[in-house]
KOLGULO-439831 format. One record per residue (C-alpha): residue in one letter; y, z, x. Coordinates in pm, whole numbers. Layout:
@aa: A, north: Y, up: Z, east: X
...
//
This chain:
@aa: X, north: -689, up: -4286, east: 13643
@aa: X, north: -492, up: -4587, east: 13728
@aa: X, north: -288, up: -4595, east: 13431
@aa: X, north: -200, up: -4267, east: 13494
@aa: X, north: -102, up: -4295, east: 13878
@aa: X, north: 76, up: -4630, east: 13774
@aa: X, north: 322, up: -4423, east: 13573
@aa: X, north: 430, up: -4128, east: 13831
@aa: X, north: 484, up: -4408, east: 14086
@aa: X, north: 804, up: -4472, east: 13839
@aa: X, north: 1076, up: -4215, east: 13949
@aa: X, north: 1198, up: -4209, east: 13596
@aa: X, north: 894, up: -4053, east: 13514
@aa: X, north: 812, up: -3849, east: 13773
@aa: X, north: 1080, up: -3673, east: 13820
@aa: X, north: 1143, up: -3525, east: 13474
@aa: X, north: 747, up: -3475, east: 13437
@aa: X, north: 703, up: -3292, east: 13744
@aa: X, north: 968, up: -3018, east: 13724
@aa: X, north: 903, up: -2991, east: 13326
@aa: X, north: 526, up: -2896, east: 13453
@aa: X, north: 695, up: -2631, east: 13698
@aa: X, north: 929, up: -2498, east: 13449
@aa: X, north: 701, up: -2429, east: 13183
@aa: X, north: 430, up: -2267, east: 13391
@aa: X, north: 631, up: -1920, east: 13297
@aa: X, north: 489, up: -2011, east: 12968
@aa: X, north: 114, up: -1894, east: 13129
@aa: X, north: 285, up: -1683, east: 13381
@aa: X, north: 558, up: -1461, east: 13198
@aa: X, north: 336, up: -1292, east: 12913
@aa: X, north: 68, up: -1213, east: 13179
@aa: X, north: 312, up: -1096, east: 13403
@aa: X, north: 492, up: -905, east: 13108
@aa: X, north: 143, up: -689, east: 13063
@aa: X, north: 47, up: -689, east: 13403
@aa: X, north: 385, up: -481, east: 13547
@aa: X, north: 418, up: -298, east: 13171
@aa: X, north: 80, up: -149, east: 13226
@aa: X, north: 154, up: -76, east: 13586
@aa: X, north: 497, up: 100, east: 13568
@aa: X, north: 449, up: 250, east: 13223
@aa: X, north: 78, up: 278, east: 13186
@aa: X, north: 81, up: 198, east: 12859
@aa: X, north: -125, up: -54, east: 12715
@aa: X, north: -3, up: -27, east: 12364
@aa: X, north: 364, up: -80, east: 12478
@aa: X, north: 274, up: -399, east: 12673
@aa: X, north: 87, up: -563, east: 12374
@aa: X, north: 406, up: -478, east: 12164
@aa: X, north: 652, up: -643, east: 12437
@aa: X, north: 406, up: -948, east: 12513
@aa: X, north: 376, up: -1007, east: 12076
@aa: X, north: 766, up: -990, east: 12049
@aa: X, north: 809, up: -1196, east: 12299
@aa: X, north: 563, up: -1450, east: 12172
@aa: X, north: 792, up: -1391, east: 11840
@aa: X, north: 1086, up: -1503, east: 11984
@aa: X, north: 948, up: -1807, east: 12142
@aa: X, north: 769, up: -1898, east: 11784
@aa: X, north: 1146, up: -1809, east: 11603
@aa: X, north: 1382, up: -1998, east: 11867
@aa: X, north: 1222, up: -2305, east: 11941
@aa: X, north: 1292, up: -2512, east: 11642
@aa: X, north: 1645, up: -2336, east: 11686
@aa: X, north: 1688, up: -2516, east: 12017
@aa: X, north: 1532, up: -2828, east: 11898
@aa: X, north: 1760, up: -2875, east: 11683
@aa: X, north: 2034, up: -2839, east: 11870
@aa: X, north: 1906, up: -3114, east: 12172
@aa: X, north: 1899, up: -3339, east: 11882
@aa: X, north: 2275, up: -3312, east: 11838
@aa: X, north: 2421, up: -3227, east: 12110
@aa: X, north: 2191, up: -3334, east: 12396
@aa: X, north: 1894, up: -3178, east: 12608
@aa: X, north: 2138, up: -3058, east: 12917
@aa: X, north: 2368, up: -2906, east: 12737
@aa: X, north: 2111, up: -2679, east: 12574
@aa: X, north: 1803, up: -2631, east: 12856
@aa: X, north: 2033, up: -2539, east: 13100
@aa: X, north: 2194, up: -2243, east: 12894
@aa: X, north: 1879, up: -2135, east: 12725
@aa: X, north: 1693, up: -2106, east: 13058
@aa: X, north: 1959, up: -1920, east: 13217
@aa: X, north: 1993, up: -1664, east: 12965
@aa: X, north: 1592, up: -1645, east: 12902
@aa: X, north: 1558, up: -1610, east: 13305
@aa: X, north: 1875, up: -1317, east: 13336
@aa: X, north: 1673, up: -1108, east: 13024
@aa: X, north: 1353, up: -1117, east: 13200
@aa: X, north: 1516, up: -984, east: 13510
@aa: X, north: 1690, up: -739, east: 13286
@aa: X, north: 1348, up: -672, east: 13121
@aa: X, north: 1135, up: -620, east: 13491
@aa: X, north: 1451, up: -423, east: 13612
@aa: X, north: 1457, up: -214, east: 13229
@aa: X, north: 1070, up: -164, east: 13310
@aa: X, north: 1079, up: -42, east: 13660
@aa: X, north: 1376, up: 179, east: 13612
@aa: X, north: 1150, up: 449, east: 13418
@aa: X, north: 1452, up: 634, east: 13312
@aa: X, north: 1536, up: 339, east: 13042
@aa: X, north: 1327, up: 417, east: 12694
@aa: X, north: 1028, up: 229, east: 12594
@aa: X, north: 1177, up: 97, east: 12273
@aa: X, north: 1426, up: -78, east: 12494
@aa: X, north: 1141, up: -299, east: 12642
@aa: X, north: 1071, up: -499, east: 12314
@aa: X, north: 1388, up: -576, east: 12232
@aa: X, north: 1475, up: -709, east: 12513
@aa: X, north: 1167, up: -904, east: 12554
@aa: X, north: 1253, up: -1081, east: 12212
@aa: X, north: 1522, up: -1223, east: 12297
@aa: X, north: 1424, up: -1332, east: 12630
@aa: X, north: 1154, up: -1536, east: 12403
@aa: X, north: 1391, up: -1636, east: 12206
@aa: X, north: 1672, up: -1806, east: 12452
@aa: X, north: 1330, up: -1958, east: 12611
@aa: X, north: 1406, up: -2340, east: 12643
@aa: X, north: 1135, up: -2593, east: 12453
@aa: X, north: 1037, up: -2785, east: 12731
@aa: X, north: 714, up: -2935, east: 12582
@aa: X, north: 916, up: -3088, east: 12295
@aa: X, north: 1236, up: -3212, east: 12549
@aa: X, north: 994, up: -3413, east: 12767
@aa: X, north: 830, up: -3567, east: 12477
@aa: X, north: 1162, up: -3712, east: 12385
@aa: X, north: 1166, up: -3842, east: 12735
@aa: X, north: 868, up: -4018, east: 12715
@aa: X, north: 983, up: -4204, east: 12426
@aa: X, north: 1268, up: -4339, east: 12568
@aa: X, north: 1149, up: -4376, east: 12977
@aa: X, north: 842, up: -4534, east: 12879
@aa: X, north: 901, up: -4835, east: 12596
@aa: X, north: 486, up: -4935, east: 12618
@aa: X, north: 289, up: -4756, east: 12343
@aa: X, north: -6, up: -4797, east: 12556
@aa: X, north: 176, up: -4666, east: 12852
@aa: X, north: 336, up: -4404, east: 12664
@aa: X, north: 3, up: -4266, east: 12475
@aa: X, north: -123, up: -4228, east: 12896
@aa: X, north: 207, up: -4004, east: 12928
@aa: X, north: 200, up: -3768, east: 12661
@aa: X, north: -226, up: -3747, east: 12735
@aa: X, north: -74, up: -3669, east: 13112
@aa: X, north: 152, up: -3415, east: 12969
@aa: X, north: -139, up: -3221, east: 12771
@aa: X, north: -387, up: -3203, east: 13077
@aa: X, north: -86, up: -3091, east: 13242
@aa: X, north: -43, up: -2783, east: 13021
@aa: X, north: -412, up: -2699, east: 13005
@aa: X, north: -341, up: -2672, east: 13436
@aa: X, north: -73, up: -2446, east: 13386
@aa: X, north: -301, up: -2209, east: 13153
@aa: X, north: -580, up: -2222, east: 13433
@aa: X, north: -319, up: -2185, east: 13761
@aa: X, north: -78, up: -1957, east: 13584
@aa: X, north: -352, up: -1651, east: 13600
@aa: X, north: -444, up: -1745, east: 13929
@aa: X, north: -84, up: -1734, east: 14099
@aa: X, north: -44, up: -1404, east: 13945
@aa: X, north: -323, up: -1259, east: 14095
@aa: X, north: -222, up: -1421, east: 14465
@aa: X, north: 96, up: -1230, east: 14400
@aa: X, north: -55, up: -957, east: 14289
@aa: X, north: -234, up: -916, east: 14624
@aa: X, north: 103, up: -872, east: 14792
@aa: X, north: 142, up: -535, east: 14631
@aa: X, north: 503, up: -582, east: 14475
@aa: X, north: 457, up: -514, east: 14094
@aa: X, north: 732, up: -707, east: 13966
@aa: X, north: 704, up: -995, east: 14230
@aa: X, north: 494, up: -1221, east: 13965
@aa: X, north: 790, up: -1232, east: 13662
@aa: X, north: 1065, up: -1290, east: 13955
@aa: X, north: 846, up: -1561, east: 14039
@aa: X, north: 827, up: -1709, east: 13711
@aa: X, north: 1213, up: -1676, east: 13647
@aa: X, north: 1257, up: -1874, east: 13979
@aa: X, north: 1026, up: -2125, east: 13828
@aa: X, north: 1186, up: -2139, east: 13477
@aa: X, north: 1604, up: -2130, east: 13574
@aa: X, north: 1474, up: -2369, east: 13903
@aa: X, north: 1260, up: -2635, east: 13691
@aa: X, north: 1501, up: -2654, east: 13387
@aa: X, north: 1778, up: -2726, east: 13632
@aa: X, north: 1588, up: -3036, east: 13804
@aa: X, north: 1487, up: -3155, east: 13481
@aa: X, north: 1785, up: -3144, east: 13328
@aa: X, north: 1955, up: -3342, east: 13608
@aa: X, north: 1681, up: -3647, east: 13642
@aa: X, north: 1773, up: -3998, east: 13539
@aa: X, north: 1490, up: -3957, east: 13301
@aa: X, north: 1581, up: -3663, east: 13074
@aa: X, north: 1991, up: -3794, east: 13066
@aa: X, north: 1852, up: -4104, east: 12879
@aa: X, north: 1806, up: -3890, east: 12613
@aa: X, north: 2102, up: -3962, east: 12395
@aa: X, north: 2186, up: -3731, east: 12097
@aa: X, north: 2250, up: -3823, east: 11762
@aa: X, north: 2511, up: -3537, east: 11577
@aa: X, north: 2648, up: -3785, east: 11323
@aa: X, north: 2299, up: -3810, east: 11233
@aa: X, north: 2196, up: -3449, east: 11215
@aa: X, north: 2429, up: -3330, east: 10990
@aa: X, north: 2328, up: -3637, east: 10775
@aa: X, north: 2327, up: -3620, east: 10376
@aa: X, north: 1946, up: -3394, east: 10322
@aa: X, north: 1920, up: -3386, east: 10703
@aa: X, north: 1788, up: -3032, east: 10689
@aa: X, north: 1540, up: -3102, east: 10447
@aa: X, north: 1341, up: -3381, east: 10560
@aa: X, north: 1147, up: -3161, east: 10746
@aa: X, north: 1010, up: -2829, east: 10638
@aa: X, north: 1074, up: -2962, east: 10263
@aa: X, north: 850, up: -3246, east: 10355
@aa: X, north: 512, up: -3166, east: 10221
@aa: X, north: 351, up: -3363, east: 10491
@aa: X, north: 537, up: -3217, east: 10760
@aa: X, north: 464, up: -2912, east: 10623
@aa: X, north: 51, up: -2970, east: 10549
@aa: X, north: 20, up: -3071, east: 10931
@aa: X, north: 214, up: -2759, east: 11064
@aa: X, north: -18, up: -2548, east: 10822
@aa: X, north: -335, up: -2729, east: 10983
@aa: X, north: -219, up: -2670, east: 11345
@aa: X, north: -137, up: -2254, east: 11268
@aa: X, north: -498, up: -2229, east: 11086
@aa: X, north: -667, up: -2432, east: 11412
@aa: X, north: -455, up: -2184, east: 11637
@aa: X, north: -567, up: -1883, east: 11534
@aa: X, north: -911, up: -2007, east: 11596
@aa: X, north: -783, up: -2090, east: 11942
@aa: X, north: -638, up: -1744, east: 11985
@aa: X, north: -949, up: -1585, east: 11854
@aa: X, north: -1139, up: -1777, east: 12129
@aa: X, north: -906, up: -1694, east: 12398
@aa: X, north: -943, up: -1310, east: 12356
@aa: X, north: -1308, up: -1358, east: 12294
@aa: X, north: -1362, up: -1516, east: 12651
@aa: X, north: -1247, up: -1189, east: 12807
@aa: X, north: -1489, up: -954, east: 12587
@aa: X, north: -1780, up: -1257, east: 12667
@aa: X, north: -1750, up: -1179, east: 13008
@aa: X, north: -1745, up: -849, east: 13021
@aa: X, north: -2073, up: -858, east: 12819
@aa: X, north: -2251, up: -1126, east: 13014
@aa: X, north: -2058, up: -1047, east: 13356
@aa: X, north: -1987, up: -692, east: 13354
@aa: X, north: -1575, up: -760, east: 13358
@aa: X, north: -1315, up: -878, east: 13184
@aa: X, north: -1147, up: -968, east: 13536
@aa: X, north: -1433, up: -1209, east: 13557
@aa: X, north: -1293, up: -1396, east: 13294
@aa: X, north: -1227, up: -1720, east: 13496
@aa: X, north: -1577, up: -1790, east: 13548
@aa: X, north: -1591, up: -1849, east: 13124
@aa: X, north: -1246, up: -1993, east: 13080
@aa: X, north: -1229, up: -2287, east: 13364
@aa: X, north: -1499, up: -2461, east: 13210
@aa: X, north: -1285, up: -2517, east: 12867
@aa: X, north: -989, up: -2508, east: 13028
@aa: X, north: -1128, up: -2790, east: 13272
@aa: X, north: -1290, up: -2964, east: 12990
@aa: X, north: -954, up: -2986, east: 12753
@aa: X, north: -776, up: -3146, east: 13086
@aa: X, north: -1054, up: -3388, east: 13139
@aa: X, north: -1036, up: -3464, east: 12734
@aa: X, north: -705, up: -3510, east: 12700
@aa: X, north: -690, up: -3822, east: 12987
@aa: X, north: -1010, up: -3971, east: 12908
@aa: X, north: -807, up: -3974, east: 12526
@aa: X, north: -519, up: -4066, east: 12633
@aa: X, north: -668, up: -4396, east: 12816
@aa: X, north: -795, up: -4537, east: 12521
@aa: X, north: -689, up: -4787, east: 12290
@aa: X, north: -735, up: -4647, east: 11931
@aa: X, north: -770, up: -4853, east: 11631
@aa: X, north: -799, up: -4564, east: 11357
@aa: X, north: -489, up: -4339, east: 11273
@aa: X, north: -380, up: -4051, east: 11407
@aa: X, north: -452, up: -3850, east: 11113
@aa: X, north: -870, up: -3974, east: 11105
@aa: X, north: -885, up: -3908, east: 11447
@aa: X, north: -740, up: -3584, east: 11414
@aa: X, north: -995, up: -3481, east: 11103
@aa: X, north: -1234, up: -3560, east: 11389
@aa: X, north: -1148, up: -3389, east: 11656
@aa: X, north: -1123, up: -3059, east: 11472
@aa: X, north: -1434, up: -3091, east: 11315
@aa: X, north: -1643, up: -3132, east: 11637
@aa: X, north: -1441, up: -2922, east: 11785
@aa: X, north: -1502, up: -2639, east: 11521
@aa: X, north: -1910, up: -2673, east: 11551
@aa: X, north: -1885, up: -2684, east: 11887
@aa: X, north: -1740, up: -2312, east: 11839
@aa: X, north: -2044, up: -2264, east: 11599
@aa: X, north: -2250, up: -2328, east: 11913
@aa: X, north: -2110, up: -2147, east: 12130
@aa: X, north: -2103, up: -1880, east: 11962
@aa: X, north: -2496, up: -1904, east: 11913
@aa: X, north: -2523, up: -1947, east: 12290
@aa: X, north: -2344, up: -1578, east: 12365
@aa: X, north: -2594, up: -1386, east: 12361
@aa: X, north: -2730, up: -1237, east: 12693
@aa: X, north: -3110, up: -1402, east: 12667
@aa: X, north: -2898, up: -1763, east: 12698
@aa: X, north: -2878, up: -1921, east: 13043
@aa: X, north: -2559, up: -1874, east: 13174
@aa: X, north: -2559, up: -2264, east: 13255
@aa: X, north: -2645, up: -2367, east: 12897
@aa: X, north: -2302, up: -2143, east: 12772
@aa: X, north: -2071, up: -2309, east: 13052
@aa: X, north: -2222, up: -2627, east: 12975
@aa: X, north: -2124, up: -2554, east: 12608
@aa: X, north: -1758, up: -2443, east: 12698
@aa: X, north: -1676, up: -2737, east: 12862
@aa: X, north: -1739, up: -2972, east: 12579
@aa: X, north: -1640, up: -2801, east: 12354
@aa: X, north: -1306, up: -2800, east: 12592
@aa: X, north: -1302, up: -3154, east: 12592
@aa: X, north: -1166, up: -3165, east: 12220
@aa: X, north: -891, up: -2934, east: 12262
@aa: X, north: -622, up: -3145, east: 12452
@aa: X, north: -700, up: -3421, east: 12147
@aa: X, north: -625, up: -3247, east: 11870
@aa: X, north: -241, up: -3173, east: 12032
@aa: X, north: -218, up: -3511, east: 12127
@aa: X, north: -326, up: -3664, east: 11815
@aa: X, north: -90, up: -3406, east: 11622
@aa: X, north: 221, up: -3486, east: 11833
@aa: X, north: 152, up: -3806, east: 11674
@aa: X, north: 156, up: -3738, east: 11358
@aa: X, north: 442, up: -3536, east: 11418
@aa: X, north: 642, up: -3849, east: 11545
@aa: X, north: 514, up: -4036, east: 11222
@aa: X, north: 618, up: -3778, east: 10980
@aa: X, north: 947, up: -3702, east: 11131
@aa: X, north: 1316, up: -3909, east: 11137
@aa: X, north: 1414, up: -4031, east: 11486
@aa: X, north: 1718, up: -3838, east: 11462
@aa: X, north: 1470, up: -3497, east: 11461
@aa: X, north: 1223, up: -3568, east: 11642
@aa: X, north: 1285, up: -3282, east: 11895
@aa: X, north: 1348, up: -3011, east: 11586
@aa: X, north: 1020, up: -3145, east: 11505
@aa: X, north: 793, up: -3144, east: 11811
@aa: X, north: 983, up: -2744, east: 11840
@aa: X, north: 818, up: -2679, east: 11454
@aa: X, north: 463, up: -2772, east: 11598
@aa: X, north: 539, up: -2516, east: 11889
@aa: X, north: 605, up: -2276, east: 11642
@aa: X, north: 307, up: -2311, east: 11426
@aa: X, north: 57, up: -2301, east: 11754
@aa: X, north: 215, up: -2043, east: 11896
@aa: X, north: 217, up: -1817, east: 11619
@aa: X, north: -115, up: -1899, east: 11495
@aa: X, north: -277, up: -1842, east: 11854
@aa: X, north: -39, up: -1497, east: 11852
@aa: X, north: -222, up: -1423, east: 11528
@aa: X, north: -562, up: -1553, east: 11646
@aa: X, north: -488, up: -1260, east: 11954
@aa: X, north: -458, up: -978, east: 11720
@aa: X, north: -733, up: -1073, east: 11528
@aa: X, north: -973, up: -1073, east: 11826
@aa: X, north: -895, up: -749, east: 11924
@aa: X, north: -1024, up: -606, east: 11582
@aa: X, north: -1279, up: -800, east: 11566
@aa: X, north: -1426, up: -704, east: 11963
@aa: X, north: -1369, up: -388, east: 11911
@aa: X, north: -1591, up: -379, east: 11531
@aa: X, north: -1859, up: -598, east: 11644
@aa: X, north: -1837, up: -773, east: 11978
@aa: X, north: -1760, up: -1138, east: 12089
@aa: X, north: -2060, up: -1318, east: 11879
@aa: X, north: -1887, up: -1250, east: 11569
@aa: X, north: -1536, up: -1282, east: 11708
@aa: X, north: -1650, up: -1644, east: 11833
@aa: X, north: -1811, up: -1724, east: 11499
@aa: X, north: -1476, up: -1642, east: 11310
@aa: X, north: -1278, up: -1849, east: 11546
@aa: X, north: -1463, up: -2165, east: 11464
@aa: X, north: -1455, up: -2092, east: 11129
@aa: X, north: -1079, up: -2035, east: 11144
@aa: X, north: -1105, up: -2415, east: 11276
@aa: X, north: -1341, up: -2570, east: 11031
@aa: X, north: -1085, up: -2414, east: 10829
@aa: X, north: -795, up: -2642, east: 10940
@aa: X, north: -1042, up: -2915, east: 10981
@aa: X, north: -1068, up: -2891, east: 10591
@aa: X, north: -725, up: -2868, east: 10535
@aa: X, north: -667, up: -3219, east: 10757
@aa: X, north: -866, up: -3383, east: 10501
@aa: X, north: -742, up: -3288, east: 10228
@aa: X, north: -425, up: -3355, east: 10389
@aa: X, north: -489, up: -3738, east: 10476
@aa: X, north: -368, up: -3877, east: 10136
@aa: X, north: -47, up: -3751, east: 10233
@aa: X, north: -35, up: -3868, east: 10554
@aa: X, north: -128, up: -4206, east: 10461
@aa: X, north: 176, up: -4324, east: 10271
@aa: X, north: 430, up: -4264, east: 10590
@aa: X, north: 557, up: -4541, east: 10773
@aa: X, north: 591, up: -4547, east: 11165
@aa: X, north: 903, up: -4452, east: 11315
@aa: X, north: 1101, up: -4700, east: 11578
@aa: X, north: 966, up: -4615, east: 11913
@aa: X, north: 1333, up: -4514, east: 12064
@aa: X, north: 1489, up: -4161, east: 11974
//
């Protein structure tokens, strides 16, 4: 862990990396919250899945849209906007909920575009690690740091909703996370760190500019791979809650299933990102999906009730601990495949392709929990993996033939 205190002793690094972690914890905290008040002021289940998916939509459809546009005109210039406007809709959406005069079919809408104007933090601070940290070693530690930071936020999301909760104010828990968007976004758009950033428009509107990417058949193979291996994800996720209500009793009891992947991705990530790696990103990434996938297999095979309840938590967490490699490993290979002059377009695509696989993934679960219970569901979810396991190999050919990038954006 030395590595990894070494860099937030460097105030060029901590300070963007610590309020980037605080304003993206509304990406755990504002779907949850979305359901959580939906359900309670309109007792509707059906409407909150709709607003939750369209707001999941939006995120998926303007990411690369505000990706784009740090690369050419800069990150402030664009965080600070799209988090205000993303933070006012969700106040207009928990005031548009409340007020139960205002029609249901207003509450999606709305809940679009308040995905939509959401700011891509993930891909702005992985520009800043490029340029605040210069050492590849050092740098591989950061964006490892970064991943096991995001797993946290997916664990401690859920559980400062349900502290708020407790407090008996329904829509105290999306207030809270538009405090923690507009609040975060603002310090991290004024650190040393993020400023370094510098844009590149002469470059962006380049001669074929807009088609180096999604016309890029490697660009394009590894965003395919990461969407198939999200669904999978997705699948599991919704499968953890229908686990523990059959080996629990409740769904609410959910956190006694999901910290021990969630715990195991974190641990994953920084024992990965530690290391010094000889092979490519693209073998270890055909690696880490396949044991990742048939570690799915088994736990699927270990959720039935005459299991030990150790031997399945035991199971979750390593098959957690390949979870945080496969992003890191892609965001790689994203870097690789991608000019310097869009590299924040790009890290925005592989948003896009994880978050709608895993929205995918979602609905799928639900069909399949409801036909034939979480065995199955788990069992399609690492297949949905081996899946994009496959495609990874069939995709290394491709992969092989690009040169690194320079290590400055």
């Amino acid at each position: 862990m030395s590595g990894y205190f070494a860099l937030l002793r460097d105030p060029l690094v901590a300070r963007p990396f610590v309020s980037s972690v605080v304003a993206r914890i509304p990406i755990a905290t504002a779907p949850l919250g979305l359901v959580l008040l939906v359900r309670d002021q309109r007792e509707n289940y059906t409407l909150a899945g709709i607003v939750t998916g369209l707001f999941a939509v939006g995120l998926a459809v303007g990411s690369p849209l505000w990706g784009r546009a740090m690369d050419r005109i800069g990150q402030p210039r664009v965080l600070v906007p799209a988090a205000s406007i993303s933070g006012l809709l969700l106040l207009l959406l928990t005031g548009a909920t409340v007020w139960t005069a205002v029609p249901a079919v207003v509450l999606p809408v709305i809940a679009l575009l308040a995905g939509a104007a959401f700011p891509p933090l993930s891909p702005a601070m992985r520009s800043t690690w490029r340029v605040v940290v210069t050492d590849e070693r050092k740098r591989r530690r950061g964006y490892a740091l970064d991943a096991a930071a995001v797993e946290t936020i997916f664990v401690g999301g859920p559980l400062l909703l349900s502290v708020l909760l407790l407090l008996g104010v329904a829509p105290l828990p999306l207030l809270v996370t538009v405090v923690f968007l507009v609040g975060g976004t603002l310090v991290y758009s004024r650190s040393p760190g993020a400023r370094r950033v510098v844009p590149r428009p002469a470059a962006g509107h380049a001669a074929g500019a807009g088609a180096v990417l999604l016309h890029s058949p490697g660009f394009v193979l590894l965003m395919l791979v990461m969407a198939v291996m999200s669904i999978g994800f997705g699948i599991l996720d919704v499968s953890i809650a229908g686990l523990a209500e059959d080996l629990l009793g409740s769904a609410d009891r959910l956190g006694a299933l999901f910290a021990p992947i969630a715990g195991g991705s974190a641990i994953g990530g920084l024992v990965y990102g530690s290391r010094d790696w000889r092979s490519a990103d693209r073998r270890r990434l055909l690696v880490t999906l396949t044991v990742f996938g048939l570690l799915l297999l088994a736990v699927a095979a270990s959720a039935g009730a005459d299991v030990p309840m150790v031997v399945l938590v035991v199971v979750l967490f390593l098959t957690g601990l390949f979870i945080s490699p496969n992003l890191i490993a892609a965001q790689g290979l994203v870097d690789l495949l991608s000019p310097s002059h869009r590299l924040g377009e790009a890290q925005a695509w592989l948003s896009t392709a994880i978050t709608a696989g895993a929205a995918l993934g979602n609905a799928v679960a639900g069909v399949l929990l409801d036909a034939a219970g979480p065995r199955l569901a788990l069992t399609v979810a690492a297949c949905a993996v081996l899946a994009a396991s496959v495609l990874c190999l069939t995709a290394q050919r491709s992969w092989a033939g690009s040169a690194p990038l320079p290590a400055s954006v």
